[in-house]
N, C-alpha and C positions, 0 to 999 in steps of 0.2 A: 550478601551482594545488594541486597532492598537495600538494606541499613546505608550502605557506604554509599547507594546512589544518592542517598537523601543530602549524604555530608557531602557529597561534592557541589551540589545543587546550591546549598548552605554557601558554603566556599565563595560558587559564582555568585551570591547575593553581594559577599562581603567587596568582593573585586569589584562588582559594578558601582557602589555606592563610594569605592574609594575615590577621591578627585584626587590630590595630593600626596606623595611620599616625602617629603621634603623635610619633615620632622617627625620621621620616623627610624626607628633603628635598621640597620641593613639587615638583619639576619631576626628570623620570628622569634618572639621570645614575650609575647602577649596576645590578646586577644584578636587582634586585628592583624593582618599581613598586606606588604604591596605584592602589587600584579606581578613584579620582578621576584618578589621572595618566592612569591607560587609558584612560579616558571622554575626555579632551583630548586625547588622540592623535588626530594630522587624519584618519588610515586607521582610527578603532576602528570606524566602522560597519562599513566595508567585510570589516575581520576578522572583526565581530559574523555578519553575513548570509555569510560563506564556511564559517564555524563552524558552523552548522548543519546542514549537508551532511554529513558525515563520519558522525552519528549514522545515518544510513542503512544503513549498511555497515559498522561500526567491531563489535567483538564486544562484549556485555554482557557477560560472564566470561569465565573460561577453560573454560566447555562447548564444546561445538562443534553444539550444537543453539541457540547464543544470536549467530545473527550477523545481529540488526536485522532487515529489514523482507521480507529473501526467507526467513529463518526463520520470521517469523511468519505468513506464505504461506502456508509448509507447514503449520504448525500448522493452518491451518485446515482446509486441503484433506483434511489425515490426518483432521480428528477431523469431519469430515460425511460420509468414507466413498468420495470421490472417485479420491482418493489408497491406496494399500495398502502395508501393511509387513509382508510375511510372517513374515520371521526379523529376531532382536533381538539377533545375536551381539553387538555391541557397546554396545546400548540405547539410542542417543539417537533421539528422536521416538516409544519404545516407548509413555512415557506418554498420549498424542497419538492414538495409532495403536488404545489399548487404551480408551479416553474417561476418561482419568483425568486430566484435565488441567485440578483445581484450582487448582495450582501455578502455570499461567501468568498468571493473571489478575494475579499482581504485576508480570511482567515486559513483558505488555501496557501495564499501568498506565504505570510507570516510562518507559516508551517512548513513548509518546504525549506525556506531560505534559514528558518532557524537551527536546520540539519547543515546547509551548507554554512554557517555560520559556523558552528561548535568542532565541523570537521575541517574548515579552513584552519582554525584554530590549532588542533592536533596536531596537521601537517606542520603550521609555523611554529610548532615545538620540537618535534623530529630533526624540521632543517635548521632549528638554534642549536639543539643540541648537538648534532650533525649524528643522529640516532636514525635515520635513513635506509637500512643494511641495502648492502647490493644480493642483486639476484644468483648470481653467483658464487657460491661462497661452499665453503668447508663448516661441517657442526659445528667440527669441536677446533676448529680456531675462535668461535663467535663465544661469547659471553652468553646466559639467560636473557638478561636486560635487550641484545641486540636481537637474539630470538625471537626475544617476544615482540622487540620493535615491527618486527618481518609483519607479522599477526595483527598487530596494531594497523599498521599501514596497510594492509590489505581491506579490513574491517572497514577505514575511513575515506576510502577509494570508493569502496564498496555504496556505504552511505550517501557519500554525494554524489555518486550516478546515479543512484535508486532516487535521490531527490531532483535532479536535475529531469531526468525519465518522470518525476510527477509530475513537473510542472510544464511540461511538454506534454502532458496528456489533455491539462484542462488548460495552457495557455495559445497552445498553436493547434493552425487551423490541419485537419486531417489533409494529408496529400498536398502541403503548403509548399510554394517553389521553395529552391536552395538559399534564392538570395532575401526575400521574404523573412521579415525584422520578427524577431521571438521575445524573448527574455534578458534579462540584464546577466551576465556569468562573472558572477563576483569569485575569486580565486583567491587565494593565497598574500599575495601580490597586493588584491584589491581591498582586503579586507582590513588588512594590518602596516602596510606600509605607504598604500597611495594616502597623500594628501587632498583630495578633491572626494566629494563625496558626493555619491552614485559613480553609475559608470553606463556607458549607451546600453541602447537592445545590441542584443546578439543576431546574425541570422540564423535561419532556421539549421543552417549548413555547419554553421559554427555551433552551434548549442547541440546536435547532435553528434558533434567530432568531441565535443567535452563528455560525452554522453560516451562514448567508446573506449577513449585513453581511459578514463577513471575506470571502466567496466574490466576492459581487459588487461590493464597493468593490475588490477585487482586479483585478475584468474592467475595472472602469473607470480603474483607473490603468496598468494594460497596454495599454489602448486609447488612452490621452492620451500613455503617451510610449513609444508604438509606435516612435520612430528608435532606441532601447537595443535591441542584441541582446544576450542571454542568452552567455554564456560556456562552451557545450555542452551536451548534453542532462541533464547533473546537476542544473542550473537550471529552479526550475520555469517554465512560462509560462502565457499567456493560456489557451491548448489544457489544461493541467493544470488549472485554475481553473474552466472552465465543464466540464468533465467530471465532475471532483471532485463538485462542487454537483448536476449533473444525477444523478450513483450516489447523492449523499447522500438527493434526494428520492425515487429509486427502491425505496433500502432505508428508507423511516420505514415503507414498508406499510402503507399507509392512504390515502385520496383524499378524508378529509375537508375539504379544502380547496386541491386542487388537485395534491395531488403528485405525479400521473403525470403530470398535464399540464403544469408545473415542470419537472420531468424530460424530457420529449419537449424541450421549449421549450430548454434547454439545449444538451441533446446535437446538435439541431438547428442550433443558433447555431455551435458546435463544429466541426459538420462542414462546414456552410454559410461561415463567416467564416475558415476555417481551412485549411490545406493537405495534406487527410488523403491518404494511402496505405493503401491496404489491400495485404496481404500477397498477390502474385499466385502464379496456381498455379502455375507451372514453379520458384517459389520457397518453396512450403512444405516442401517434402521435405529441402533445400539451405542450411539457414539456418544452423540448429544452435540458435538465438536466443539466440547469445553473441557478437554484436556489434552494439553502442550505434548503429555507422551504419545500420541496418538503416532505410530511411525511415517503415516503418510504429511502429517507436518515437517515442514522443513526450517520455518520460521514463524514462534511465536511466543507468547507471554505467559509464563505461569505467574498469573493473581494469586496475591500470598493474602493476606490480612493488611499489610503494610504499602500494597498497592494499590488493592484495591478505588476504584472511584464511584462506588456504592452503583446507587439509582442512577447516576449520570455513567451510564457504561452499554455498550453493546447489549446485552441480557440484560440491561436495566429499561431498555425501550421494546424489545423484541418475546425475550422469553416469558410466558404468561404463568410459567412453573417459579418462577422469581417473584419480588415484590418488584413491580414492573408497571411502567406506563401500559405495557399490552397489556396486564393482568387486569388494568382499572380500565379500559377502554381504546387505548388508542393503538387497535392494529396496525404491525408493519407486516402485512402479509403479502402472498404472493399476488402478482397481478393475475386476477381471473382467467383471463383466455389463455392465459398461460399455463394456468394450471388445468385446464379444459383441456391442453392440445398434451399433457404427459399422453403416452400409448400405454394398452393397457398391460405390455409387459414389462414395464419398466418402473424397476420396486423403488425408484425417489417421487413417487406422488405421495407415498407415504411420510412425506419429511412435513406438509402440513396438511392443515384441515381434519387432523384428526381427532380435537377437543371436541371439535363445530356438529361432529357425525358421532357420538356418542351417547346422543339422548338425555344423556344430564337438562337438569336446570339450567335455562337460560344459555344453554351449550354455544347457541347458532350466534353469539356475541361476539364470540373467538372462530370466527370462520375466513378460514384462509394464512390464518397463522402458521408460521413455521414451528409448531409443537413436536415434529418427528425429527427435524433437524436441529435447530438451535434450543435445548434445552437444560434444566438444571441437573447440575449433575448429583445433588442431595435430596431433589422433591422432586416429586411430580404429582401435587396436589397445585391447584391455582394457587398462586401468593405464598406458596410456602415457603422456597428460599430467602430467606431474610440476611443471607452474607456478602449474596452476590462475587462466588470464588471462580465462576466458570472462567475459563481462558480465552485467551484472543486468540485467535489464528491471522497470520500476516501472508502467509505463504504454503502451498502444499502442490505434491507432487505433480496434481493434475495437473494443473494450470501449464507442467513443461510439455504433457501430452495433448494439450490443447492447443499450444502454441506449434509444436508441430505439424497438428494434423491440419491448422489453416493454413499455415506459408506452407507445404506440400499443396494442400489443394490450392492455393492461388496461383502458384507454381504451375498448374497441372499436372502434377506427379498425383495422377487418384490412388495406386496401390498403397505407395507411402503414410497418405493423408490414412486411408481406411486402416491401415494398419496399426498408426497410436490413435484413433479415434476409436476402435478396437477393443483396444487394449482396456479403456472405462466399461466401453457399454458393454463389453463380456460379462463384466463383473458386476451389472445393474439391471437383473433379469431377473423377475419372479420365477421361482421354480415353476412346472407346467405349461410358461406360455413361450418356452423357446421356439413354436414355430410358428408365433406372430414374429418373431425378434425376428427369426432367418429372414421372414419373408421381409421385413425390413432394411436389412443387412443387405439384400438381395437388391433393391429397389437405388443404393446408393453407387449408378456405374456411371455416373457424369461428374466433373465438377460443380457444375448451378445444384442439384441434388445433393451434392458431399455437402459442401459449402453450407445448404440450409439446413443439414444435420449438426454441421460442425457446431451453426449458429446455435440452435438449439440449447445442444451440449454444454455453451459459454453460457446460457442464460440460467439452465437447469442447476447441472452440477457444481455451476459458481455461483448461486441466488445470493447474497445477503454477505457476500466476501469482497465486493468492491469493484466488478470489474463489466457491470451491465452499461456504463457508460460507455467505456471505449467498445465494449462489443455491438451495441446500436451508432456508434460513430463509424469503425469501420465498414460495418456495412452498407450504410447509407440509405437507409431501407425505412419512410416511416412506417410507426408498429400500432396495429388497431387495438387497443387497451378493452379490459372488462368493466365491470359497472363499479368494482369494489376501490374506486377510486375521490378526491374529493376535486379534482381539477374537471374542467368543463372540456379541455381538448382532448379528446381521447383518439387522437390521432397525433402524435409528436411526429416530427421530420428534423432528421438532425442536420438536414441541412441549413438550419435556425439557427444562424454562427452565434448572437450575440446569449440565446439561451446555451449552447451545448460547448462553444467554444467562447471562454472566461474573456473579457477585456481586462488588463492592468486595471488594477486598482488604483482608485482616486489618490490615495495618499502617495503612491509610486510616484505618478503621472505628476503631483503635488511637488516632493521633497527631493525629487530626482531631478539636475537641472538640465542633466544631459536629457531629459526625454521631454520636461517644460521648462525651458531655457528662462522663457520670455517672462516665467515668472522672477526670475533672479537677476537677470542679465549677463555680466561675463560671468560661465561657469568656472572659469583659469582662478577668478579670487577668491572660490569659496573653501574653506580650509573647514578640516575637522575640528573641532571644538574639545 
């Protein structure tokens, strides 16, 4: 599967550089093919939906702060204050770390839109070919090929909601009216047959109804051809689709028409229709969370040798058991008061600072490191991994019990909330101190209480997984930071739109004439090239 993502990759090189078919033969039969022969290729869908994957993981430059979607993690985690980067000996994620992170919003952009780009694509291959299957159908009238279309098209629904749901986390503002201007939603449509190039913002209203048809016509074609298994957890599925949708309605921030209870309704269906795992306690300590079989994973990457993106990766900035920017100085550890405030029944304090308390040599270097959480899963000597194979994780179960137990508590349904917020902290107790935990357990009979448990939980049990921005955006709450930081505010407030909520990037606002007209003038003449 590495191998053929590579060659499809290859493939799209060879399309983008073609300008011309005009003297070329219609049917392949040398080195070169047009964009038409590749379309009639009987496997182009299948390369089309393998093709997309790769963007995951694959590096945007040659930085090492640019490697797809466990970088963009960090960006976030760093720049709400979760996350901490003391020393900048070598600089990447400084700008992040220090809240100067105008800069990203292009390579957010670029990132997202190149999901909806490759999946727009797949789609306007389906509907040439008229490879579409309906939802209703008989097995065994349908072909393999139509089968798998089912599978395919749910996959690519799937993708560009989960992108369209990114760019709505760092483009529009928390709790933004309906009619309040968002993102451009380039489609099908837009991408491949209009003539004019760009296309307006969306509102916020429109960008989240794109945000639901993709989500949920996604659940319903993974529900109708339920016999397709997915090809490993790099694939997205069903579980990815109603989770996605359920975080999406959790972060719009607002309940003017349902979207906690959207969101419960979801993550519910999720856990209920689904086969979750939750991380048991005798295996939190033991994981390392760099291996894809872990069953509480639901979506992630197994790093072969072939994918690998060495030093520029996840575990190539974080784990100090790696050959690792942590390993030479530049911690991503946890933010201090944060790690001050774990209780002391609750066995994830152990996920860092455990090199720093050791007594070694020069130990107190690596203080606040995630060493108990994100580590190698070959060494655990400093600098000894030198393959860098650990795995990505994209997606795991809690996150659906996280997302329940807030839209219940915003809801004010407390029994619900406490019930899958529950469900983790049952299972993140030191043996011996269960009656600190009761009495904790015991302490949470309000919402404003649930709630700042919940919060907690989002920042704890998802540290270094991507998701401490939208959890300090929701709540709205600025957060007093510890000293193991290199920024001078150590108070953030997210209600600092222009830091926590991205503006269009310059080149958009630039090349797009529907959003700077006045740079072009009539947009009606401007044709694709």
């Amino acid at each position: 599967m590495k191998k053929l993502q590579y060659i499809v990759l290859a493939f799209a090189a060879v399309l983008a550089s073609s300008c011309s078919e005009s003297y070329l033969n219609q049917e392949p039969g040398g080195s070169s093919i047009t964009e038409d022969q590749f379309y009639r290729l009987e496997d182009a869908l299948d390369g089309f939906v393998r093709g997309i994957y790769p963007n995951l993981y694959l590096m945007g430059s040659e930085d090492h702060d640019s490697f797809a979607q466990r970088a963009i993690d960090m960006y976030g985690d760093l720049l709400c204050g979760d996350m901490a980067l003391k020393t900048q000996n070598y600089g990447w994620f400084s700008t992040d770390e220090l809240m100067q992170t105008y800069g990203r919003r292009g390579y957010f952009w670029a990132y997202y839109y190149t999901f909806i780009r490759a999946c727009n694509r797949s789609i306007n291959l389906m509907e040439q070919k008229n490879l579409v299957p309906p939802l209703d159908f008989k097995a065994d009238t349908m072909s393999n090929e139509q089968l798998n279309c089912g599978l395919y098209y749910a996959e690519v629904l799937t993708l560009r909601g989960w992108a369209y749901a990114g760019l709505s986390r760092y483009f529009v503002s928390m709790g933004a009216d309906d009619a309040a201007l968002s993102v451009p939603i380039y489609t099908e449509d837009d991408t491949r047959a209009d003539t004019i190039i760009g296309t307006p913002r969306a509102t916020v209203a429109d960008l989240y109804q794109r945000i639901e048809n993709d989500l949920d016509l996604a659940v319903q074609y993974f529900e109708a051809y339920n016999m397709c298994e997915r090809e490993g957890k790099i694939r997205v599925n069903i579980d990815v689709a109603r989770i996605t949708l359920a975080y999406a309605y959790l972060n719009r921030g607002k309940n003017d028409n349902g979207e906690y209870a959207n969101a419960l309704k979801w993550a519910k269906e999720a856990i209920e229709k689904g086969t979750p795992h939750l991380l048991p306690n005798d295996k939190v300590l033991t994981t390392g969370f760099n291996d894809v079989t872990n069953e509480n994973w639901i979506w992630g990457q197994d790093v072969t040798v072939q994918s690998t993106t060495s030093l520029a990766s996840f575990f190539g900035q974080c784990d100090i058991y790696s050959y690792s920017y942590a390993s030479a100085g530049d911690i991503k550890g946890i933010d201090q008061k944060l790690y001050e405030s774990i209780p002391a029944w609750d066995i994830r304090k152990g996920w860092w600072n455990n090199y720093a308390q050791s007594g070694k040599t020069n130990a107190d270097r690596f203080k606040y490191a995630p060493d108990g959480k994100f580590y190698s899963a070959t060494s655990k000597t400093i600098q000894g991994d030198r393959d860098w194979l650990s795995d990505n994780v994209y997606m795991r179960w809690e996150l659906a019990y996280l997302i329940a137990a807030e839209a219940a508590a915003r809801s004010g349904d407390v029994a619900t909330a406490q019930n899958y917020l529950f469900e983790i902290t049952d299972k993140r107790v030191i043996a011996g101190t269960e009656t600190e935990y009761e009495a904790w357990k015991a302490g949470l009979t309000g919402s404003d209480a649930l709630l700042a448990a919940i919060k907690y939980n989002w920042r704890v049990e998802l540290w270094g997984e991507g998701y401490g921005l939208q959890t300090f955006r929701r709540y709205g709450e600025a957060v007093a930071l510890g000293d193991n930081h290199l920024r001078s505010d150590k108070n953030p407030n997210p209600t600092t739109a222009r830091l926590f909520t991205f503006e269009l990037p310059t080149s958009e606002l630039y090349y797009n004439p529907y959003l700077h007209a006045s740079i072009y003038g009539d947009t009606q003449t401007l044709r694709k090239k």
